[in-house]
C-alpha positions in Angstrom: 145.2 100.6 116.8 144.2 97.3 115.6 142.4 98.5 112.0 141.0 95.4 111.2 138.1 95.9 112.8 137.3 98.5 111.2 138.4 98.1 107.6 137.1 95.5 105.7 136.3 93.8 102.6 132.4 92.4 101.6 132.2 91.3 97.6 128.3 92.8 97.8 129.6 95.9 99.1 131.6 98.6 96.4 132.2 95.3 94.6 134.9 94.3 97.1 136.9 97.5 97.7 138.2 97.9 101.2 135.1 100.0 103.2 134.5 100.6 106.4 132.4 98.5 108.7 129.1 99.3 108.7 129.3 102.2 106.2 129.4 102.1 102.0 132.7 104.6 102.0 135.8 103.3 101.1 139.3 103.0 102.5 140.2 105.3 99.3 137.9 107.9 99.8 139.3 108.4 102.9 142.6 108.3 102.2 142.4 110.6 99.1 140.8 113.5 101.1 143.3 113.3 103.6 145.8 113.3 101.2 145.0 116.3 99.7 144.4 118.1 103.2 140.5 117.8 103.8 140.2 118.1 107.7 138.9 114.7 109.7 136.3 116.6 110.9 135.6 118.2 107.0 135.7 114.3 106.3 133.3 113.0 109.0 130.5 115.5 108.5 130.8 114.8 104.2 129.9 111.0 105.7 128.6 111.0 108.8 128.7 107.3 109.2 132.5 107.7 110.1 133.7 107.8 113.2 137.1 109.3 114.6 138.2 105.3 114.9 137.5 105.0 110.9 139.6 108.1 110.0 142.4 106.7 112.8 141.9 102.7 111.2 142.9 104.7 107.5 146.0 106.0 109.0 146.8 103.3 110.6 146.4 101.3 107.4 148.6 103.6 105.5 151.1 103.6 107.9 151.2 99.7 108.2 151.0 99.4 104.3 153.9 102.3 103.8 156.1 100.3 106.1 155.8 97.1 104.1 156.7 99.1 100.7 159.5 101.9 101.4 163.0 100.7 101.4 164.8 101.0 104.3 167.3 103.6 104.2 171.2 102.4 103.9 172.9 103.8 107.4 175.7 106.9 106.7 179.6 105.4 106.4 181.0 106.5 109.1 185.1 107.3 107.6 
């Protein structure tokens, strides 16, 4: 999934934050319930402006962005 088009950033729109297109909720919001186990559908019917594709364009982001940041793990020595 190609979250850009889905996530993006407007100055006149929660002063710059990453939101999603067409709605006032942020990338954040989104990503904090999730993170602390709120359901998608829990999610989409506290904003129901949201779509499956927004909740799958967060993931997406946070999977693209955690693969940019974690280290990569040294392989075992092999003796």
């Amino acid at each position: 999934m190609d979250y850009h088009e889905y996530i993006v950033r407007d100055p006149k729109i929660c002063g710059g934050r990453p939101t999603f297109r067409g709605t006032r909720v942020t990338l954040r919001t989104v990503l904090a319930s999730l993170g602390v186990g709120i359901s998608i559908e829990e999610i989409k019917s506290e904003f129901p402006s949201l779509t499956d594709e927004h909740i799958w364009a967060a993931i997406a982001f946070a999977a693209a962005s955690a693969a940019e940041d974690l280290p990569v793990p040294e392989a075992p020595r092999v003796a």
